[in-house]
N, C-alpha and C positions, 0 to 999 in steps of 0.2 A: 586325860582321855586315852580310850587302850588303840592301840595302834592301830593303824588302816589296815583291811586283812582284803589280799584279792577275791573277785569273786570265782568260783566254779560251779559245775555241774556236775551229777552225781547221775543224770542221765543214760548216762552208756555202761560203765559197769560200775554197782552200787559196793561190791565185796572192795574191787581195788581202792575205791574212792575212800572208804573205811580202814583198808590200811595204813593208807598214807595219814591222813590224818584222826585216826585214831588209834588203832596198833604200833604204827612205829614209834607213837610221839610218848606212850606209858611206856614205851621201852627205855628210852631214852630220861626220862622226868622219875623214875620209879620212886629212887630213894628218894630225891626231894619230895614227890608227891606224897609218898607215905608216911613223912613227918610232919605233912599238915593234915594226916586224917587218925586221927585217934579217939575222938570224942563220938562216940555210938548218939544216934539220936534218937527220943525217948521213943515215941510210939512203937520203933524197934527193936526197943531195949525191951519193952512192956510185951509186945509180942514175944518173942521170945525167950522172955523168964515165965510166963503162961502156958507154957508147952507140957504134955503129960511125961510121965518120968518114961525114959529109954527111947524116945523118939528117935530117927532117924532123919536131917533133914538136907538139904542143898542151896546153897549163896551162890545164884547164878551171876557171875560177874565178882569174883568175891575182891578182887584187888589186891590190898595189904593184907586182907584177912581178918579186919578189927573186928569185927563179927563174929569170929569163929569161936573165942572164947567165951561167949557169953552164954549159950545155952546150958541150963541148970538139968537138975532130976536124972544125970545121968544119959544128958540128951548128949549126939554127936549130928556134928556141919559139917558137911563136907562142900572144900572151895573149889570153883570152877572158875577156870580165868583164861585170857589168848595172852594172856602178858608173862613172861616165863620168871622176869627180873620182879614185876611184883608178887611171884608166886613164892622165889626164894626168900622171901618175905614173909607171905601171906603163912608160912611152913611152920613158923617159929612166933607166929604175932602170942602176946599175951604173955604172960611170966611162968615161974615154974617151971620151965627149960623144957616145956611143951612140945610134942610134936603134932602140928594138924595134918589133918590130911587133907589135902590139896590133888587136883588133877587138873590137867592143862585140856584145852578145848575150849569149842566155839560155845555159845548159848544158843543158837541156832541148828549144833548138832543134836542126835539124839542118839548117846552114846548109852545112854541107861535104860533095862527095863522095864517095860511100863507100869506107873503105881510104887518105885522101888523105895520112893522119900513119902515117910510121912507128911511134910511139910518143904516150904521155899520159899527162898527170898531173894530177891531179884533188887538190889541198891543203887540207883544211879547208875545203869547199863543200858537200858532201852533204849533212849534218850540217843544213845550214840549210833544207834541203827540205821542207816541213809533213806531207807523207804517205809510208805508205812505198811508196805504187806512183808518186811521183816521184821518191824518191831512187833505186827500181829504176829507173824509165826514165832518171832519169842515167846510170847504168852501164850501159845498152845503147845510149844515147851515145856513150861511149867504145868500148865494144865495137865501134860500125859506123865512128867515125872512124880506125880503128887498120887496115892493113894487118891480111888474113886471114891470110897466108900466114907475117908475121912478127911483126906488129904486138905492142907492149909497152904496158902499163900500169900505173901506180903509185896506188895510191887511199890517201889518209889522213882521219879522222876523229876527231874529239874521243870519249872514252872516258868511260865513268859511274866508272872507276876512277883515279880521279887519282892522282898521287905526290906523295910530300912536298916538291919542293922546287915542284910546280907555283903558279903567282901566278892561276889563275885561280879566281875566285871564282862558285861553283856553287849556288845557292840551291835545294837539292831543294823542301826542304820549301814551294816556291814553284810546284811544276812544274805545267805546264799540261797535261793530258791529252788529245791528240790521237785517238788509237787508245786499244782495250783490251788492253794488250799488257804481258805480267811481263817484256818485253825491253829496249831502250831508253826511254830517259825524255824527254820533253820539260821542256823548262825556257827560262826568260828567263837570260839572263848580262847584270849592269848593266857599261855601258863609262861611266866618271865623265871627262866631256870638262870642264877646267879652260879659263874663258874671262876675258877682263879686263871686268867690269862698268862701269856710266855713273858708280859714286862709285870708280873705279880700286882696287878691291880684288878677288882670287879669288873668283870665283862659278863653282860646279859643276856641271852639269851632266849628268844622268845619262839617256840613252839604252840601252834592255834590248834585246836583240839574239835572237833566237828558236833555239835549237838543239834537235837531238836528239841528246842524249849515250848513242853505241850501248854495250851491253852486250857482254861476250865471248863468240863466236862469232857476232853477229848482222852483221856485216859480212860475211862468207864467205858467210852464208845467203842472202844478197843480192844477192851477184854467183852465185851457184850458180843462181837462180831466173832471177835478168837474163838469164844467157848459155841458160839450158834454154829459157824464152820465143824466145829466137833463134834455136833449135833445132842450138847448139852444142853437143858434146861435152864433159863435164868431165872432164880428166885428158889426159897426154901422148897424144902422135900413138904410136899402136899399128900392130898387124899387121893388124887387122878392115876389109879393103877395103869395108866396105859403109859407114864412117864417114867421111865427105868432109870434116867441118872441124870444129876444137873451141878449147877454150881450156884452157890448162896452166893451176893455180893456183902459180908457182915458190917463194913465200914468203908467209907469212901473220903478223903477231904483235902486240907490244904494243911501244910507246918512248915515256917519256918520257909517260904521259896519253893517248895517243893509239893506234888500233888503225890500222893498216896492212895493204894486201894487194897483191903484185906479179902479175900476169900475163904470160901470152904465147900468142896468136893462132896456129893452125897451120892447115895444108891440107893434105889427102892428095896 
């Protein structure tokens, strides 16, 4: 059973509350964490080898960076990350003695542009946001870094519905209640960081990590509210001349524990 995690409030201030348990805990976990993340998962494998040649795109939250090698045609990712230790990482991920380019900041920031990526993808970050009007301003984020006219999106999130062969250990009956909402859940996930102690024997270390494990449909709900704040259109580019720009939703679903949703950015 994973350990009893106390409970908190995220209440008063939501930034600090995500420091503590989630900025400082990837600082401390990096390298162990980034040797259990290697294996790209298909739908975003597939995505991103689909990309038009020379694209330009953004891995908002990009981590270790296992992503950043993958886009083909001459396409370049750029990684955005608050974790500076998995950035020196995220620098060098992939072979061939590569350098990525990586920049440090918030996903909450808007340091870029607007329109300046053709494309983004957003991996298992939202999730760690304490409210839900900054996991929404995440995704209006994405929405204003992405070309209007063509721009793509890929978002994924940890799911309150795990599968069986999932390894991650979920302690509801621990969860911390943020919002009053019958939708997603808040919860601690413990990461057990094994370190060599002063009598040279395994000493454990456990670090609790802050998520919101969304429920099904409440992702869709989310970018539907983000993009109508922006006063985008939901649904394909239509006949209706009086509608100037929207955002297609092209797939939506479940893989693997995790809920997913693709977009794409249009202009009349």
């Amino acid at each position: 059973m994973p350990p009893a995690v106390k409970k908190t409030s995220v209440s008063e201030d939501p930034q600090v509350y995500e420091n503590l348990h989630v900025h400082e805990v990837y600082e401390k976990i990096a390298v162990h964490f980034s040797a259990t993340r290697y294996k790209p998962w298909p739908i975003i494998a597939q995505f991103l080898s689909g990309l038009p040649e020379g694209w330009i795109g953004l891995d908002s939250g990009t981590g270790n960076g296992k992503y950043l090698p993958l886009p083909e045609n001459n396409s370049v990712l750029v990684g955005l990350d608050r974790s500076f230790n998995l950035l020196k990482i995220a620098r060098h991920a992939g072979s061939n003695n590569a350098v990525r380019e990586v920049v440090r900041g918030d996903v909450l920031d808007s340091p870029w542009r607007p329109g300046i990526f053709d494309y983004a993808i957003s991996i298992a970050t939202i999730h760690h946001l304490a409210t839900t009007q900054r996991r929404k301003l995440a995704v209006q984020r994405l929405l204003q870094a992405v070309s209007d006219s063509h721009g793509r999106i890929l978002i994924y999130v940890w799911a309150i519905e795990q599968d069986e062969l999932s390894k991650r250990e979920i302690p509801v009956e621990d969860s911390t209640v943020s919002e009053k909402t019958t939708m997603g859940q808040d919860v601690f996930v413990p990461w057990n960081l094994n370190r060599q102690s002063t009598r040279s024997d395994n000493e454990t270390q456990i670090f609790n990590r802050y998520y919101h494990m969304f429920a099904k449909g409440e992702l869709i709900a989310l970018v539907v509210e983000a993009a109508r704040e922006l006063g985008l259109h939901i649904g394909p580019r239509g006949r209706d001349q009086e509608i100037k720009q929207g955002v297609d939703i092209v797939q939506d679903g479940w893989e693997r524990s995790n809920y997913y949703i693709e977009l794409r950015r249009w202009k009349a």
